[in-house]
KEMARKE-211469 format. One line per 4 residues: their letters; for each residue x, y, z of N, C-alpha, C, O, CB. Coordinates in nm, 2 decimals. Glycine has a CB too. Example, Ala and Ser with C-alpha at 12.3 -4.5 7.8 and 13.67 -1.06 7.14 Angstrom:
# residues 2
AS = 1.32 -0.57 0.78 1.23 -0.45 0.78 1.32 -0.33 0.78 1.42 -0.33 0.85 1.13 -0.45 0.90 | 1.28 -0.22 0.71 1.37 -0.11 0.71 1.29 0.00 0.79 1.34 0.11 0.80 1.41 -0.06 0.57
//
This chain:
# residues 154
XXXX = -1.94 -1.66 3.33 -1.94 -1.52 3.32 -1.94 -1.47 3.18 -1.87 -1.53 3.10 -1.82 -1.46 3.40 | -2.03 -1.36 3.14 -2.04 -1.30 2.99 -1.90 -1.24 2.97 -1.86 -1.17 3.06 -2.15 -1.17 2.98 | -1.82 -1.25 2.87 -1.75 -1.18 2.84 -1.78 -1.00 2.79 -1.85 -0.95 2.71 -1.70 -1.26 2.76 | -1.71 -0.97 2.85 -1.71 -0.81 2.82 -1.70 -0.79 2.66 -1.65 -0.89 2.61 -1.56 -0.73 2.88
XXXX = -1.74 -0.70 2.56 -1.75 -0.67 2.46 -1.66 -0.56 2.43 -1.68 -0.45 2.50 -1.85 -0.67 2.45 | -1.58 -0.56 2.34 -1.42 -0.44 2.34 -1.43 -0.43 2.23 -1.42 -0.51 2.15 -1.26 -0.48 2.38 | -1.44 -0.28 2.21 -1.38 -0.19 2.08 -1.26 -0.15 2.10 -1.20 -0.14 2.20 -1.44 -0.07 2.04 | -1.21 -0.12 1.94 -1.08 -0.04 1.90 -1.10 0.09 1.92 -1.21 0.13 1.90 -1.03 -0.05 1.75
XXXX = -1.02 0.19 1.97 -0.99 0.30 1.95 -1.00 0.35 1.79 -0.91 0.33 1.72 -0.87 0.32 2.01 | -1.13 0.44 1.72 -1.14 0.45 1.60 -1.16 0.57 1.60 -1.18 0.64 1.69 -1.22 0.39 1.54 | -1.15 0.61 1.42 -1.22 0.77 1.38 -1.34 0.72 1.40 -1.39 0.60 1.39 -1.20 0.84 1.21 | -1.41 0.85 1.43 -1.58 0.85 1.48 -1.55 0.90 1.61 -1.59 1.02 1.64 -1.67 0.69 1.48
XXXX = -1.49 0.81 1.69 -1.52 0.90 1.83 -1.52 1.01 1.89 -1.43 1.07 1.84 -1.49 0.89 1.90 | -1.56 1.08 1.97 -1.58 1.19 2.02 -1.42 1.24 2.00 -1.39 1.29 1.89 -1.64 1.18 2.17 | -1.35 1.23 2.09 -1.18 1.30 2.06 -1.12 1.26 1.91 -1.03 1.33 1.87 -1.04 1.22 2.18 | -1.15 1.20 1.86 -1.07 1.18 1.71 -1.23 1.18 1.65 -1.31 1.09 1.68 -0.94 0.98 1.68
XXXX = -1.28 1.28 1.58 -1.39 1.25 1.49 -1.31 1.29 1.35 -1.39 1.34 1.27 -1.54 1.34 1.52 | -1.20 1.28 1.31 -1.17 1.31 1.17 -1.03 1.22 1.20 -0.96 1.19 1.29 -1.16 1.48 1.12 | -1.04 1.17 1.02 -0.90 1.08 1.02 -0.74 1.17 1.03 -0.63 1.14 1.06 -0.89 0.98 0.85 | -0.80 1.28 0.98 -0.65 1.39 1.03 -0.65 1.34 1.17 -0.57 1.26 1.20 -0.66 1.61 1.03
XXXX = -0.76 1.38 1.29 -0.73 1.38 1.44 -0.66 1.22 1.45 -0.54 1.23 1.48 -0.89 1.40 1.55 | -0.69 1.14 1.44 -0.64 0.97 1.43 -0.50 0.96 1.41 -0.42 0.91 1.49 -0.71 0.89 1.29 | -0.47 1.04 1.26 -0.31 1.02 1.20 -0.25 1.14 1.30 -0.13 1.13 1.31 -0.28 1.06 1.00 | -0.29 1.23 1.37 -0.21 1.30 1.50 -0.18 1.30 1.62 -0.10 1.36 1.69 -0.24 1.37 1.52
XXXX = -0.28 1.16 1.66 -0.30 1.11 1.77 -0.17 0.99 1.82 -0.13 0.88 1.78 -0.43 1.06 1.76 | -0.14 1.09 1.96 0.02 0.96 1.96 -0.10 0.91 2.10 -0.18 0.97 2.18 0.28 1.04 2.03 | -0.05 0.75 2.08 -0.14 0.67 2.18 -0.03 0.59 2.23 0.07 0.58 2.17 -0.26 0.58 2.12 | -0.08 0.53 2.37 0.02 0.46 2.46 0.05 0.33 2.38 -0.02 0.30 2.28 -0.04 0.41 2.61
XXXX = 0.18 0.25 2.42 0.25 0.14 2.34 0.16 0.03 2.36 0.11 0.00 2.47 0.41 0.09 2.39 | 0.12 -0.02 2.25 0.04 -0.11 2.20 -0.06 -0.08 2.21 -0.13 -0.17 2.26 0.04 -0.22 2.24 | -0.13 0.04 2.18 -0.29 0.10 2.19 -0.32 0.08 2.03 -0.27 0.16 1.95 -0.31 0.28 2.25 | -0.41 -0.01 2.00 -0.43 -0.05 1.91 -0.56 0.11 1.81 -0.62 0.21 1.86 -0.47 -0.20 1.97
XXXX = -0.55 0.09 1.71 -0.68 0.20 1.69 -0.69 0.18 1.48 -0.61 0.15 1.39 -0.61 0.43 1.76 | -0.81 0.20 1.50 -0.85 0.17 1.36 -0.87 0.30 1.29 -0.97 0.35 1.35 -0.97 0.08 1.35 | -0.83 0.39 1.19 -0.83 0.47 1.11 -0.97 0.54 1.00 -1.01 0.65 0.96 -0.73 0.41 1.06 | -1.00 0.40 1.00 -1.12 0.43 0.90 -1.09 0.30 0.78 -1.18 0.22 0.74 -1.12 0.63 0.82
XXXX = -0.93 0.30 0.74 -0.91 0.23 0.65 -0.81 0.14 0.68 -0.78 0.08 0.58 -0.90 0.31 0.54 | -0.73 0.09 0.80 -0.66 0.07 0.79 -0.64 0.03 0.96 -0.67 0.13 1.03 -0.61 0.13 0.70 | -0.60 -0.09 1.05 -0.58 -0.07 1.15 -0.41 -0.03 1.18 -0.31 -0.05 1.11 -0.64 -0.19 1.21 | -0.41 0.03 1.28 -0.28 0.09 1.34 -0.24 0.06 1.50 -0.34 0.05 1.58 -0.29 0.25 1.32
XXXX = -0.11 0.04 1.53 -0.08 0.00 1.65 0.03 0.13 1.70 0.12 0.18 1.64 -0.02 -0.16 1.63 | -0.01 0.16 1.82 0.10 0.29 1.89 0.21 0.27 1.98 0.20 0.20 2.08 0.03 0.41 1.98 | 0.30 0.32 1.94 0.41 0.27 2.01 0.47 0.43 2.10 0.59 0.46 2.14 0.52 0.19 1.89 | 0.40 0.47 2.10 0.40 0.55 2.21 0.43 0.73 2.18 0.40 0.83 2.25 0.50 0.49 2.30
XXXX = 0.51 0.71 2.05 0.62 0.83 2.02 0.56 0.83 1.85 0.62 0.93 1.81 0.83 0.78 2.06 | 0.49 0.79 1.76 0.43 0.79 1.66 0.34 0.85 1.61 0.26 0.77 1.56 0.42 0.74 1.65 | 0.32 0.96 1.60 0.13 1.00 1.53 0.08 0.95 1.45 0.14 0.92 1.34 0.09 1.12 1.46 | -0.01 0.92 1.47 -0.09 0.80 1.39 -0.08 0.63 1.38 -0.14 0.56 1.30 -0.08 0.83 1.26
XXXX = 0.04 0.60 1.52 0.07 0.48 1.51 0.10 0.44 1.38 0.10 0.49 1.27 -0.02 0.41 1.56 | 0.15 0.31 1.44 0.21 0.24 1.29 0.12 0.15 1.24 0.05 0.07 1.30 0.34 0.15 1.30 | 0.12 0.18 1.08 0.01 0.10 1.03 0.11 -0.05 0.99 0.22 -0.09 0.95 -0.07 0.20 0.88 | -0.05 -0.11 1.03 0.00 -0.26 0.98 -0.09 -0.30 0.81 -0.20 -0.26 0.77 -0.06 -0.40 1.13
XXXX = 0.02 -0.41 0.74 -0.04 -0.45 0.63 -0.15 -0.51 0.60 -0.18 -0.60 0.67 0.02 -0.50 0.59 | -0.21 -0.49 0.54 -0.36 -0.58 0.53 -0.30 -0.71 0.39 -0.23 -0.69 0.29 -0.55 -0.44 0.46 | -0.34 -0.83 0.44 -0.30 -0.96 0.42 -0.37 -1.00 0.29 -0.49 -0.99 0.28 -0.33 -1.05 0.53 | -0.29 -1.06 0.19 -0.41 -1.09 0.10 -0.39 -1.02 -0.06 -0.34 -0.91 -0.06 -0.55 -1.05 0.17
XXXX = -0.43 -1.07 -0.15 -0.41 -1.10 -0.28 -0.53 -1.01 -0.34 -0.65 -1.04 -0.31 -0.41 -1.28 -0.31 | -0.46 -0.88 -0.44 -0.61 -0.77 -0.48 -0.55 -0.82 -0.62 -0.43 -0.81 -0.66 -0.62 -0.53 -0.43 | -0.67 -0.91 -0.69 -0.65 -0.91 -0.84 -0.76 -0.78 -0.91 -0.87 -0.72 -0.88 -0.69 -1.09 -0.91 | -0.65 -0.78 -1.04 -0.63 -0.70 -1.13 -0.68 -0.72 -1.24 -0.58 -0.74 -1.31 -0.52 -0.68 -1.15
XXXX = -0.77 -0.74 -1.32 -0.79 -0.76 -1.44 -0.83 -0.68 -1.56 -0.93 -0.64 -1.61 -0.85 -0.83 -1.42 | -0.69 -0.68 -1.61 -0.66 -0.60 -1.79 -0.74 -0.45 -1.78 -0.83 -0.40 -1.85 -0.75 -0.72 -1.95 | -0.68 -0.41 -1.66 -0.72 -0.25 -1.63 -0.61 -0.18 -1.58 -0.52 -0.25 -1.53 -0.82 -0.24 -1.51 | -0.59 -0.02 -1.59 -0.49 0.07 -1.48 -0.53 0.04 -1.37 -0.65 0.02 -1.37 -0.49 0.21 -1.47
XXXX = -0.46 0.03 -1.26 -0.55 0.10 -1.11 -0.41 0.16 -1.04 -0.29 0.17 -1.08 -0.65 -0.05 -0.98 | -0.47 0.19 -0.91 -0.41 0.27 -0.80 -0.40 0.17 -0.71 -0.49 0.08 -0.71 -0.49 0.39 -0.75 | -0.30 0.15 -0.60 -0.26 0.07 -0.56 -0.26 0.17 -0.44 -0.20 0.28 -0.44 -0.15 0.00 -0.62 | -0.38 0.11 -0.29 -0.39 0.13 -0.19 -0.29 0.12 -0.07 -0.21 0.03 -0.05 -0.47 0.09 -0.19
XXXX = -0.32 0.25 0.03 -0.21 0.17 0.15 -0.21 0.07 0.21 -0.13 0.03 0.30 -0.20 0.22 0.25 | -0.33 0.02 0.15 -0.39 -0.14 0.27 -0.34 -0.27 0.15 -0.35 -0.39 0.18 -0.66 -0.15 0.32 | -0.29 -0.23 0.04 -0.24 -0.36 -0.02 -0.12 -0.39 0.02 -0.04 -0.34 0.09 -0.23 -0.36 -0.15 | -0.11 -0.51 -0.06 0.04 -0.58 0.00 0.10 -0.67 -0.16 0.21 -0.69 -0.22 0.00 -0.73 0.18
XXXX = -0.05 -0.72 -0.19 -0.03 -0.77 -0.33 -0.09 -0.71 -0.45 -0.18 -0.64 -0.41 -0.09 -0.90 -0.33 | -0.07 -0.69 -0.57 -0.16 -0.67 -0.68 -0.10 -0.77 -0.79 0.01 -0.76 -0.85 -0.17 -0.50 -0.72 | -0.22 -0.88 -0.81 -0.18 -0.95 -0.91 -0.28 -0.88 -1.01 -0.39 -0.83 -0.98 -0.20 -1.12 -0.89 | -0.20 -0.88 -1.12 -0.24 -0.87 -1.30 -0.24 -0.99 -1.32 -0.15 -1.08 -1.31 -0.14 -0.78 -1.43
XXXX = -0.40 -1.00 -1.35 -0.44 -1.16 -1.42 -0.50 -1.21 -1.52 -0.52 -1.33 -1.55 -0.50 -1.22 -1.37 | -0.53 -1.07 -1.60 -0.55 -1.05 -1.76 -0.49 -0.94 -1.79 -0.49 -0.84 -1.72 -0.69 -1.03 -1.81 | -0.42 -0.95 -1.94 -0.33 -0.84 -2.02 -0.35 -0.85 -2.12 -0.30 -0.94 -2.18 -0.20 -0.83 -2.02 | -0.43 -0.75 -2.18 -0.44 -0.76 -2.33 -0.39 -0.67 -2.40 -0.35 -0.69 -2.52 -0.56 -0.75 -2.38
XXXX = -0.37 -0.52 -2.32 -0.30 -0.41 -2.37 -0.20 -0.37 -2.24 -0.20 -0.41 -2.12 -0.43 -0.30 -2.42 | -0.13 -0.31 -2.28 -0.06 -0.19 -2.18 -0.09 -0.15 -2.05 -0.21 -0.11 -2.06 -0.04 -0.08 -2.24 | -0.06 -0.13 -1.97 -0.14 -0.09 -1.82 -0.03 -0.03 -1.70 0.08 -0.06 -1.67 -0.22 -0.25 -1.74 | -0.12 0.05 -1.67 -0.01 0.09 -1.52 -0.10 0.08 -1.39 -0.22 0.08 -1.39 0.05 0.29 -1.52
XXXX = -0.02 0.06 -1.29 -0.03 0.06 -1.16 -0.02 0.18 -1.08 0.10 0.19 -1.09 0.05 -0.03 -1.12 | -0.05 0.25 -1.02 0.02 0.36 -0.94 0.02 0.34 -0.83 -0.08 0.30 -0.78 -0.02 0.46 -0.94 | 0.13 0.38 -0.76 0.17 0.37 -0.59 0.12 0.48 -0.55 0.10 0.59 -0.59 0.33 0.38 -0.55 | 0.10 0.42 -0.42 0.00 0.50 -0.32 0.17 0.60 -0.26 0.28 0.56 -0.26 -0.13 0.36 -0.16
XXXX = 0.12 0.75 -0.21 0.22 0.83 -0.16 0.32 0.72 -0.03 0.26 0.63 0.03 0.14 0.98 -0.08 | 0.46 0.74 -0.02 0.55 0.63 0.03 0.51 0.67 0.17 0.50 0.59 0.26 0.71 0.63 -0.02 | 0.48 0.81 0.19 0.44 0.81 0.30 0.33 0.76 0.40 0.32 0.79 0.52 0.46 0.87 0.29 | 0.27 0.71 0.33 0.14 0.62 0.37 0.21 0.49 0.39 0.17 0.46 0.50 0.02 0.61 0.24
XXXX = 0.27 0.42 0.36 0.32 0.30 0.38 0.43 0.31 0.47 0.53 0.38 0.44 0.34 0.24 0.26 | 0.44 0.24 0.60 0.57 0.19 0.68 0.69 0.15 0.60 0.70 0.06 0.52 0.54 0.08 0.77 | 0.76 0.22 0.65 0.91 0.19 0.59 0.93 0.07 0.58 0.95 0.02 0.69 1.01 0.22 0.66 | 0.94 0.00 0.49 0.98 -0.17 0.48 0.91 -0.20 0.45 0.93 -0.24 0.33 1.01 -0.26 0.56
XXXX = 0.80 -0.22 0.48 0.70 -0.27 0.46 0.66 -0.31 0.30 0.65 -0.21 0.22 0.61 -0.20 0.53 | 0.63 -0.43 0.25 0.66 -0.48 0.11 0.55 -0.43 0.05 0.47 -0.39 0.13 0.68 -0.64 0.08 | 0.53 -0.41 -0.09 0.43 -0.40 -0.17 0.43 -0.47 -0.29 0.48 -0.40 -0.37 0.41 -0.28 -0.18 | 0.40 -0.59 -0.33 0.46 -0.69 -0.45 0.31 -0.65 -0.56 0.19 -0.63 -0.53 0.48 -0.91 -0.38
XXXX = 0.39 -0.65 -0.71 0.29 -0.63 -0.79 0.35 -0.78 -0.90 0.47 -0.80 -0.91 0.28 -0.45 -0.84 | 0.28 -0.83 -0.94 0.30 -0.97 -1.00 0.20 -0.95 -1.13 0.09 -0.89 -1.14 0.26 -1.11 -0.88 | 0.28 -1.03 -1.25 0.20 -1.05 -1.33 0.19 -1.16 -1.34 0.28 -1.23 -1.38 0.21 -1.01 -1.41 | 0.01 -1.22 -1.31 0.01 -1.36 -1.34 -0.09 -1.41 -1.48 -0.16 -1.50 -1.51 -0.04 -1.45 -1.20
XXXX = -0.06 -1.33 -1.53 -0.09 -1.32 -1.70 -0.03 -1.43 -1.73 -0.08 -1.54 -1.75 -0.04 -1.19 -1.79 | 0.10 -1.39 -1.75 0.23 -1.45 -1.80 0.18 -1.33 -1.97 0.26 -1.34 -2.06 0.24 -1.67 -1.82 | 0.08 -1.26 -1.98 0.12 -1.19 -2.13 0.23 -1.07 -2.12 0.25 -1.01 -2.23 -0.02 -1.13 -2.21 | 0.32 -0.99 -1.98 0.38 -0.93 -2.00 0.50 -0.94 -2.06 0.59 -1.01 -2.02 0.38 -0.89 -1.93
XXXX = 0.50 -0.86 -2.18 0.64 -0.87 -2.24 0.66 -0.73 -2.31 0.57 -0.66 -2.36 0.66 -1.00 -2.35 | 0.80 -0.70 -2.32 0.85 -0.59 -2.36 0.81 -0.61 -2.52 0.73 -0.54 -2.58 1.00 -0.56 -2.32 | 0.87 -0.72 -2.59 0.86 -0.72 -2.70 0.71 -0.73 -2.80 0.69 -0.76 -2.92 0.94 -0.81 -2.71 | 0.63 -0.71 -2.70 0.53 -0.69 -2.77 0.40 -0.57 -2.72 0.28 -0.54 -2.75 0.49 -0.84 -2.79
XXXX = 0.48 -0.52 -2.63 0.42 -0.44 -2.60 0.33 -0.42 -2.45 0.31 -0.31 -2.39 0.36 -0.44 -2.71 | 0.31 -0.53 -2.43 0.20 -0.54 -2.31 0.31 -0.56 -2.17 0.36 -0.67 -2.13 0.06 -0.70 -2.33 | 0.32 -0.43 -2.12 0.39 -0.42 -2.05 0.32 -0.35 -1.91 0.20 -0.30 -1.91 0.49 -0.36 -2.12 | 0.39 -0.36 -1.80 0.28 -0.31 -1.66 0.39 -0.19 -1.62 0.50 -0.23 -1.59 0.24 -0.46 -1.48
XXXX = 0.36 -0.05 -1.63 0.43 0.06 -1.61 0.36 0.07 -1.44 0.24 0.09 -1.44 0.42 0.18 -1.74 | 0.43 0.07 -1.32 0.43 0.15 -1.21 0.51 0.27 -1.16 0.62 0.29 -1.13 0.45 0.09 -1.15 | 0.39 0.35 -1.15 0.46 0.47 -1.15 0.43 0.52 -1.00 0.35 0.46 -0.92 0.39 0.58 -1.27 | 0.52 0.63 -0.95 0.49 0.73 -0.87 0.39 0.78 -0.82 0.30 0.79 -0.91 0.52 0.80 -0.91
XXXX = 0.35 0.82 -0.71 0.30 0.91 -0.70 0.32 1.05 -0.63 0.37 1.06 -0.52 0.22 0.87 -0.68 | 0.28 1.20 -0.74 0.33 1.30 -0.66 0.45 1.30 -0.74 0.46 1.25 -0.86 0.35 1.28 -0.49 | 0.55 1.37 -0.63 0.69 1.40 -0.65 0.81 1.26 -0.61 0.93 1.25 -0.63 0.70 1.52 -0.55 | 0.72 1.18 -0.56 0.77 1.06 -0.48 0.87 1.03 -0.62 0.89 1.10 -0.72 0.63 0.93 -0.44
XXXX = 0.95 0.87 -0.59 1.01 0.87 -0.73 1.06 0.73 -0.68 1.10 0.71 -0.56 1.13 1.00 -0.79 | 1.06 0.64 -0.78 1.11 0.48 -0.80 1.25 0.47 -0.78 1.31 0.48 -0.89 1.09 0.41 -0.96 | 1.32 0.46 -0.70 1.44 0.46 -0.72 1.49 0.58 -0.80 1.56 0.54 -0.89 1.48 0.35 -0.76 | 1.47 0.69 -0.79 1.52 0.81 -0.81 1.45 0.84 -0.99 1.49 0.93 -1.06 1.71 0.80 -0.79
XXXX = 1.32 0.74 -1.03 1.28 0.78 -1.19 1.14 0.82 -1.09 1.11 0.83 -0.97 1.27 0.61 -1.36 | 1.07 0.85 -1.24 0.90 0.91 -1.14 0.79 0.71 -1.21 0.67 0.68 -1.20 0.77 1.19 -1.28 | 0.88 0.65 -1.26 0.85 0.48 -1.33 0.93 0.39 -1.35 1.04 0.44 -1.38 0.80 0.47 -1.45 | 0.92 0.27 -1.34 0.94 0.20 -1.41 0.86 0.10 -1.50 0.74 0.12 -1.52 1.01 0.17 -1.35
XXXX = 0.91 -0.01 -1.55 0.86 -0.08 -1.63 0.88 -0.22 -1.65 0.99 -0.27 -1.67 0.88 -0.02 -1.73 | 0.75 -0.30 -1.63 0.79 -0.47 -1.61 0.75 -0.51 -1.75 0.65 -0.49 -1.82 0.68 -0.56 -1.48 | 0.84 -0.56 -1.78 0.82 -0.63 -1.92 0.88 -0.79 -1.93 0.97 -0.80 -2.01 0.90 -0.53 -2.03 | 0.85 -0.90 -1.89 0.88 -1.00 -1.84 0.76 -1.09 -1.81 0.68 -1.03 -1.73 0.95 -0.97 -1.75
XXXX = 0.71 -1.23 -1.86 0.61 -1.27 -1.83 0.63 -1.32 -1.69 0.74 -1.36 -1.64 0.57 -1.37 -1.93 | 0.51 -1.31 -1.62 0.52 -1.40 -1.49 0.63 -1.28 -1.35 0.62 -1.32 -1.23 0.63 -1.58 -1.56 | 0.69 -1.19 -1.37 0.75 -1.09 -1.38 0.70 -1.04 -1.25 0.63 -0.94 -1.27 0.73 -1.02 -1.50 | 0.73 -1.07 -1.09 0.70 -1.02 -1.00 0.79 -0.90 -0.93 0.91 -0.92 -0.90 0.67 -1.12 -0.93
XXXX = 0.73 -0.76 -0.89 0.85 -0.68 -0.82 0.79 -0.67 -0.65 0.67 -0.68 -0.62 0.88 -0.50 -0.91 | 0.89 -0.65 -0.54 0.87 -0.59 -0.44 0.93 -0.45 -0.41 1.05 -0.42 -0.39 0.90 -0.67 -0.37 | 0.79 -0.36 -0.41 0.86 -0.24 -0.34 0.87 -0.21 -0.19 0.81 -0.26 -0.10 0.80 -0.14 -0.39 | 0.97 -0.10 -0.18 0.94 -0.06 -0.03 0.97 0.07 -0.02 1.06 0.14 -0.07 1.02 -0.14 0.08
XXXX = 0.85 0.08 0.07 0.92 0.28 0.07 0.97 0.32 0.25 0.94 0.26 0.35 0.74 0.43 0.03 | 1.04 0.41 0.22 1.16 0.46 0.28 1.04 0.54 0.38 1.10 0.58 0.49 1.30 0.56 0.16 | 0.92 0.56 0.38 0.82 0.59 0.46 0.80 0.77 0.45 0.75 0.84 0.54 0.85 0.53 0.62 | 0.84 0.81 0.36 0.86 1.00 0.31 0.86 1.00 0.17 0.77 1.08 0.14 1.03 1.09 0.35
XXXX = 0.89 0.96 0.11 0.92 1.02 -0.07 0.98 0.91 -0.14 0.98 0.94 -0.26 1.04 1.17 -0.10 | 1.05 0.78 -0.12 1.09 0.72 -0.18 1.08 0.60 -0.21 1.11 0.53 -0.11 1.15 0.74 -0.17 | 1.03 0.52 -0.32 1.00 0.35 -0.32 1.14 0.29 -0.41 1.20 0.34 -0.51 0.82 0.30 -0.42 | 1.17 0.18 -0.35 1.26 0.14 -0.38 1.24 -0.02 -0.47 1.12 -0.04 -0.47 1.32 0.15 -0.25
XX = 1.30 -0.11 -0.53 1.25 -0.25 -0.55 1.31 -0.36 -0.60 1.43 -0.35 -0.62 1.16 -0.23 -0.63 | 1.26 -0.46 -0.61 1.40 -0.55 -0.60 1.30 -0.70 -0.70 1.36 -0.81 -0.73 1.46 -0.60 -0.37
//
């Protein structure tokens, strides 16, 4: 017998054609649905279901960037000068849910300057600063946000 062929519940379709309709949409427990950017699972009482992490290692090389809701890693793997990272709004990310930024340079150091500043985004705030600052070779942090306004890190 042919197996049946099964889609996710996505933006595009007729009832959700915009990713606002998607992130408003409470769907039955374990109704899986894909966003546009990101897949999400419903647990019944959630709009927009809960997003799950996307798996896997986004290198960085001896640039700023912005740090997406679908990361989990950002390795820096060249540092020649100074650089920041920016966090995606906390509220895009599930509560707990880790976000590790690593330098595998090994050139971060305070004392000379080439340091990886992650900052905020918005009004959001690092443990109550709108940054901090890794200055440490090899120097990995995990953040987590509180899933509203706050990243926390360890």
């Amino acid at each position: 017998m042919a197996r049946q062929k099964r889609q996710f519940m996505r933006q595009g379709v007729a009832d959700l054609p915009t990713r606002a309709s998607v992130l408003a949409y409470v769907g039955a427990p374990a109704e899986p649905i894909f966003d546009g950017e990101r897949l999400r699972i419903h647990d019944g009482a959630t709009p927009g279901g809960i997003p799950l992490a996307r798996i896997g290692r986004r290198p960085v090389a001896d640039q700023n960037a912005s740090a997406a809701a679908a990361d989990s890693y950002i390795a820096i793997t060249t540092l020649t000068a100074g650089r920041t990272i920016s966090l995606p709004p906390a509220a895009s990310f599930a509560p707990g849910q880790p976000l590790y930024i690593a330098d595998e340079s090994g050139a971060c150091s305070a004392d000379t300057g080439l340091t990886i500043t992650v900052s905020a985004s918005g009004s959001d705030t690092i443990a109550g600063l709108p940054f901090i600052v890794m200055g440490s070779p090899y120097q990995k942090l995990a953040f987590h946000s509180n899933g509203s306004n706050l990243w926390t890190y360890a």
